[in-house]
TIPA-908093 format. One record per residue: residue number from 1; residue in one letter; x, y, z of N, C-alpha, C in turn. Coordinates in steps of 0.2 Angstrom, whole numbers, plus 5000, padded with zeros to 4 digits. Each point is the difference from the previous one (the first is absolute). Layout:
REM residues N
num: NUM&residu: A&npx: X&npy: Y&npz: Z&capx: X&capy: Y&capz: Z&cpx: X&cpy: Y&cpz: Z
...
REM end
This chain:
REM residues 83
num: 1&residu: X&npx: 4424&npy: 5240&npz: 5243&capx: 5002&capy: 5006&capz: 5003&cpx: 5006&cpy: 4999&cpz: 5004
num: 2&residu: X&npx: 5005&npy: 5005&npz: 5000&capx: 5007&capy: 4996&capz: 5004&cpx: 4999&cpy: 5003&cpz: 5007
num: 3&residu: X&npx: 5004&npy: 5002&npz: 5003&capx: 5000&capy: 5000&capz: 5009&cpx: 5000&cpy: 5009&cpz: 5000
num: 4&residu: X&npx: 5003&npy: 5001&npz: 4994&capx: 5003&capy: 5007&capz: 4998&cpx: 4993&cpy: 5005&cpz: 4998
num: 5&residu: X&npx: 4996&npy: 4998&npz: 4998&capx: 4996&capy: 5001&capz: 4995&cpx: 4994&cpy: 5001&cpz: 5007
num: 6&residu: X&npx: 4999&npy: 4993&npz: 5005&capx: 4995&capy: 5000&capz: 5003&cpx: 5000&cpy: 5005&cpz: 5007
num: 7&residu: X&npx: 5010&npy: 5002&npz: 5001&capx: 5000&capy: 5005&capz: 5005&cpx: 4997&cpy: 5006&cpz: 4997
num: 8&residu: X&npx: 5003&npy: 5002&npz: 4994&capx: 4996&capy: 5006&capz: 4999&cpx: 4993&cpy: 5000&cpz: 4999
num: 9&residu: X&npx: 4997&npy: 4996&npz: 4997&capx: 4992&capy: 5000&capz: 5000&cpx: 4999&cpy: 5000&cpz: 5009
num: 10&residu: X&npx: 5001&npy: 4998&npz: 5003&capx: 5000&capy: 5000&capz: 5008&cpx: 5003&cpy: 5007&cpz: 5001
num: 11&residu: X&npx: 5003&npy: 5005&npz: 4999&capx: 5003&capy: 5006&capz: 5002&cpx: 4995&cpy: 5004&cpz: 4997
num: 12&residu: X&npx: 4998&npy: 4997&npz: 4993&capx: 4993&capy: 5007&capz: 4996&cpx: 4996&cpy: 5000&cpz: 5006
num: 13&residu: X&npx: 4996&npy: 4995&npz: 5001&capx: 4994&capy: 4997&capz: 5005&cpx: 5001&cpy: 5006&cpz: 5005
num: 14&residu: X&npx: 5007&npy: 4998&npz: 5004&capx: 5001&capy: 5003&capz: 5005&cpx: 4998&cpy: 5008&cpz: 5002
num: 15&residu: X&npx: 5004&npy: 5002&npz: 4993&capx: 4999&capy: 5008&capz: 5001&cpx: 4993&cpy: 5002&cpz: 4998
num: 16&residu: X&npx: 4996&npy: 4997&npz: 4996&capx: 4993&capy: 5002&capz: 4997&cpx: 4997&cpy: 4999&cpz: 5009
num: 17&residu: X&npx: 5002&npy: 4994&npz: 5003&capx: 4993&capy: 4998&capz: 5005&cpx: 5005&cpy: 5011&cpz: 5006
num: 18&residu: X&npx: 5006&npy: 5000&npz: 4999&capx: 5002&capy: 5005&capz: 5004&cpx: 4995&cpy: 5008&cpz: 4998
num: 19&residu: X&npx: 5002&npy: 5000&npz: 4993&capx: 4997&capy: 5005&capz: 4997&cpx: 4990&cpy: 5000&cpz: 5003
num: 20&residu: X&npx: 4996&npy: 4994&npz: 4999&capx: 4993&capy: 5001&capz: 5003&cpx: 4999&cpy: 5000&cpz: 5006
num: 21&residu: X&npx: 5006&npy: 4999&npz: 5005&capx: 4998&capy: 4999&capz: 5008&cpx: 5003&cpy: 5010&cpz: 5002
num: 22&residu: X&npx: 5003&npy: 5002&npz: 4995&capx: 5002&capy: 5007&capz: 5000&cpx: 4994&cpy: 5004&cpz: 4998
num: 23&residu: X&npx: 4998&npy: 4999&npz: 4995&capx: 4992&capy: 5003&capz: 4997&cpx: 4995&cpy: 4998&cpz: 5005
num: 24&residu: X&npx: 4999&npy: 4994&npz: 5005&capx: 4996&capy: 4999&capz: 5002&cpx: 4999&cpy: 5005&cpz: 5007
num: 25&residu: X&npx: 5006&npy: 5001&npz: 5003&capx: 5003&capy: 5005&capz: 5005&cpx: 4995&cpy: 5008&cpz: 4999
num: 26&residu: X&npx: 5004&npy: 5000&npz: 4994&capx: 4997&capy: 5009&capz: 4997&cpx: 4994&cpy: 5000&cpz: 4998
num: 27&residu: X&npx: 4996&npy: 4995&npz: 5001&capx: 4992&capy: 4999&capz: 4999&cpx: 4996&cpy: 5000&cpz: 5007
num: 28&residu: X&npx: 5005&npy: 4998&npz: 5006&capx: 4997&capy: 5000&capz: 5006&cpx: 5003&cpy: 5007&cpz: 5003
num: 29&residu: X&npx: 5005&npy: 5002&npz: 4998&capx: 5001&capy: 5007&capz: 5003&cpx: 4996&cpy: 5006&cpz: 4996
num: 30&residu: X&npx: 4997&npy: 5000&npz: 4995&capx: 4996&capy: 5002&capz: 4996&cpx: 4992&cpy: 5001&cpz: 5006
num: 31&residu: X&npx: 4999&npy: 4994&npz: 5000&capx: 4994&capy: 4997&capz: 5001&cpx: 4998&cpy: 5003&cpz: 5009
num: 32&residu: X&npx: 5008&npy: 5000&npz: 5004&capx: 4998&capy: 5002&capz: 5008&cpx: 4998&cpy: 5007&cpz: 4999
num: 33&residu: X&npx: 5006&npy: 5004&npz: 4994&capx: 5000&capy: 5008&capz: 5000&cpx: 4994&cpy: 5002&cpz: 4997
num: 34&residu: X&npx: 4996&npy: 4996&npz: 4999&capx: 4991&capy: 5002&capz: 4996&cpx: 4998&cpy: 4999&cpz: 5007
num: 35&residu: X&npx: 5000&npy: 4996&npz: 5006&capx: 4997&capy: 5001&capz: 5003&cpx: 4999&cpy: 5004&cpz: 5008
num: 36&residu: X&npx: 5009&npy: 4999&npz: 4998&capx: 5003&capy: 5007&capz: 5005&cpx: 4995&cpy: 5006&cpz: 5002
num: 37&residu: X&npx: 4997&npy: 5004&npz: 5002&capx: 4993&capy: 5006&capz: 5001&cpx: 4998&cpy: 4999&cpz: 4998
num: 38&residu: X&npx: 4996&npy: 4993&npz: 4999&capx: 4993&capy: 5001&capz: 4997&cpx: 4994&cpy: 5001&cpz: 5008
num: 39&residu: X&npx: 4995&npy: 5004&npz: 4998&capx: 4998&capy: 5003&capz: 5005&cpx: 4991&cpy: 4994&cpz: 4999
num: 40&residu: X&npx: 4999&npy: 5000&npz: 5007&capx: 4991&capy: 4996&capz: 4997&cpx: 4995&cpy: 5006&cpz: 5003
num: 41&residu: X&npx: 4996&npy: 5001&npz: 4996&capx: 4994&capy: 5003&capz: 5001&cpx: 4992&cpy: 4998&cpz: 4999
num: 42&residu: X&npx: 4998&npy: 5000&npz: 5005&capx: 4992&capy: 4998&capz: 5001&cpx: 4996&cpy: 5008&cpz: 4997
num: 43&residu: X&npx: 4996&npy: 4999&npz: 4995&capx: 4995&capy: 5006&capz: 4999&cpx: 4995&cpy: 5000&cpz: 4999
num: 44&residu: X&npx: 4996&npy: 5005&npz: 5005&capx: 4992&capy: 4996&capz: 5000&cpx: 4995&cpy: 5002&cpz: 4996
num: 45&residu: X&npx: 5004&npy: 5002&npz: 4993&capx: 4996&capy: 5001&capz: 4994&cpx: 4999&cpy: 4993&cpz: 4997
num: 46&residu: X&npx: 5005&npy: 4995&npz: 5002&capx: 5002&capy: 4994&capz: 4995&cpx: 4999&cpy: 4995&cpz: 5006
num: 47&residu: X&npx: 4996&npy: 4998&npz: 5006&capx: 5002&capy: 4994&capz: 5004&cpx: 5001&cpy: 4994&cpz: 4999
num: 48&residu: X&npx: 4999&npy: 4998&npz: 4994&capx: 5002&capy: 4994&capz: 4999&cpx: 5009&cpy: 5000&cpz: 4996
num: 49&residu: X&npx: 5002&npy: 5005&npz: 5001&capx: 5008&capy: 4999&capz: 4999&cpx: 5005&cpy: 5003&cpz: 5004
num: 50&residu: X&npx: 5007&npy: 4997&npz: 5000&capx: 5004&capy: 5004&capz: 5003&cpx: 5006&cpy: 4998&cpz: 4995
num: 51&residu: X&npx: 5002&npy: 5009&npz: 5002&capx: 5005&capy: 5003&capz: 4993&cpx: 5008&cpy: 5000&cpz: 5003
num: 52&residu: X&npx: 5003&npy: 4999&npz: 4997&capx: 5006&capy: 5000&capz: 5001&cpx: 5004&cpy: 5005&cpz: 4995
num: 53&residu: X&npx: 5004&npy: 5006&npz: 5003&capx: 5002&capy: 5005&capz: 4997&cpx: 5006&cpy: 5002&cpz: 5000
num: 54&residu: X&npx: 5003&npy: 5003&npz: 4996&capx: 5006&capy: 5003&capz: 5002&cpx: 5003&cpy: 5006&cpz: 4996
num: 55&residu: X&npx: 4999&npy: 5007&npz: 5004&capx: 5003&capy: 5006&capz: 4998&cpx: 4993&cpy: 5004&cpz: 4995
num: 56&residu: X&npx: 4994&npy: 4997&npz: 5005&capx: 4993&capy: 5002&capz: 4997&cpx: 4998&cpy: 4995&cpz: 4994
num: 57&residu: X&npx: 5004&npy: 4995&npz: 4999&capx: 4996&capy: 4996&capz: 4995&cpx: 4999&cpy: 4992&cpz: 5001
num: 58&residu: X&npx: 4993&npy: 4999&npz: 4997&capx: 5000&capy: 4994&capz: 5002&cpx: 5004&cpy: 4994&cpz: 4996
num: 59&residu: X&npx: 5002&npy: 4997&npz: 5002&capx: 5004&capy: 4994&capz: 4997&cpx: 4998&cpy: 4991&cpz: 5000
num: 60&residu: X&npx: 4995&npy: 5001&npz: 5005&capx: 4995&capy: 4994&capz: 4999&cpx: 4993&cpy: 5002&cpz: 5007
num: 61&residu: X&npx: 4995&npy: 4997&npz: 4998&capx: 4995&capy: 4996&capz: 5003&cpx: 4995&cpy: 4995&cpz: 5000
num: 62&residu: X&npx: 5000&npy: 4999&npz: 5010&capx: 4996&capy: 4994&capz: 4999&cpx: 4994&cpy: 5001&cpz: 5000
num: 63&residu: X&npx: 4995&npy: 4995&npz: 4998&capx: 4992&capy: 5001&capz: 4998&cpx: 5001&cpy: 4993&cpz: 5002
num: 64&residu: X&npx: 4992&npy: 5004&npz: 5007&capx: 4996&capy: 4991&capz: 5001&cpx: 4994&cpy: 5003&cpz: 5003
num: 65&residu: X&npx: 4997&npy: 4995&npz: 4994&capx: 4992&capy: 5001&capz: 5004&cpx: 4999&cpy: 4992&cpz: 5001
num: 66&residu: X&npx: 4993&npy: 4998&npz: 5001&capx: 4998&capy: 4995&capz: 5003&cpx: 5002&cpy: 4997&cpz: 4998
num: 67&residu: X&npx: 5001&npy: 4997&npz: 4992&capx: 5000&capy: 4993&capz: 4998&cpx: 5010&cpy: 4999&cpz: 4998
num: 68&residu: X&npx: 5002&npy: 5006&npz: 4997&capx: 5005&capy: 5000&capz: 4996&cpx: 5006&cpy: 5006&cpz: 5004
num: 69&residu: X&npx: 5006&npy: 4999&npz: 4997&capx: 5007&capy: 5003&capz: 5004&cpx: 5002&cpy: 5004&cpz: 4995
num: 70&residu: X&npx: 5001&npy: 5006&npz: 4998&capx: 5005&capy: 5000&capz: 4993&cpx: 5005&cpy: 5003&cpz: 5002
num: 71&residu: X&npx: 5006&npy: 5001&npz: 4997&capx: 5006&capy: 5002&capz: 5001&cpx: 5003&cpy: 5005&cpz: 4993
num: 72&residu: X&npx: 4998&npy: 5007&npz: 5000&capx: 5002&capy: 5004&capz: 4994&cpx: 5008&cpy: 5002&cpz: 5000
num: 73&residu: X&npx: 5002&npy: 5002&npz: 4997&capx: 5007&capy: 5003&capz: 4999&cpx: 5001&cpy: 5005&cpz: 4992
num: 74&residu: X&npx: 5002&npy: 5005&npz: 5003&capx: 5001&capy: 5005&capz: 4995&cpx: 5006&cpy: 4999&cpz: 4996
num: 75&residu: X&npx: 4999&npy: 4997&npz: 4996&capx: 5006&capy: 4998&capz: 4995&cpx: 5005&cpy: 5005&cpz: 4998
num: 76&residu: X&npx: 4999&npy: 5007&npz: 4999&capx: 5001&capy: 5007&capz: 4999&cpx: 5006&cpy: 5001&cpz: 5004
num: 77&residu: X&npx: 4999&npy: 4999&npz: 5009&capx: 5005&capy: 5000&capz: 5003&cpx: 5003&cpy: 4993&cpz: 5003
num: 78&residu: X&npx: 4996&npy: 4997&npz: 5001&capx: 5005&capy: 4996&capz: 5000&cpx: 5005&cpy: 4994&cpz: 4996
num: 79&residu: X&npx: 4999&npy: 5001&npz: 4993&capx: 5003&capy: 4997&capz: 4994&cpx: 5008&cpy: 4998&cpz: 5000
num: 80&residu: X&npx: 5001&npy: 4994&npz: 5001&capx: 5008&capy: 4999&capz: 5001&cpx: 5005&cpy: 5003&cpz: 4995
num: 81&residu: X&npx: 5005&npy: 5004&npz: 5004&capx: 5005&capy: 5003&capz: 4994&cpx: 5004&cpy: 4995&cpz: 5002
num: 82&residu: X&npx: 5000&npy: 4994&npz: 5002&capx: 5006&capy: 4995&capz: 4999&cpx: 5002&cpy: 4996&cpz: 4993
num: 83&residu: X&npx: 5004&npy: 4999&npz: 4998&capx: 5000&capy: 4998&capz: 4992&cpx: 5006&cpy: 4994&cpz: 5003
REM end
């Protein structure tokens, strides 16, 4: 491979690793704007969870009873439209 040959393969590199740390950006701005109003609520229909909402809907809950944690999320709304 000659000097010519390895600068651009070094310049592909460069821009792919630019292009992922750009995508990876728009995956955390995504990610904070899902979290942006989410509201918590305790209901004493459900004690053993607390719901996390926003604009009346729930978008995840935690569950803990004695032995175990679980952590649900509504795939529905919060499904990444990042591509």
């Amino acid at each position: 491979m000659t000097t010519e040959e390895k600068i651009q393969e070094l310049e592909k590199q460069i821009e792919s690793l630019k292009k992922e740390s750009q995508k990876e950006g728009e995956m955390e701005q995504w990610f904070k704007s899902l979290l942006n109003g989410l509201e918590i609520e305790i209901n004493d229909d459900y004690p053993n969870s607390v719901f996390y909402k926003k604009n009346g809907n729930i978008f995840f809950e935690l569950y803990q009873d004695s032995e175990k944690k679980y952590f649900y999320c509504n795939y529905n709304l919060v499904g990444c439209k990042c591509k």
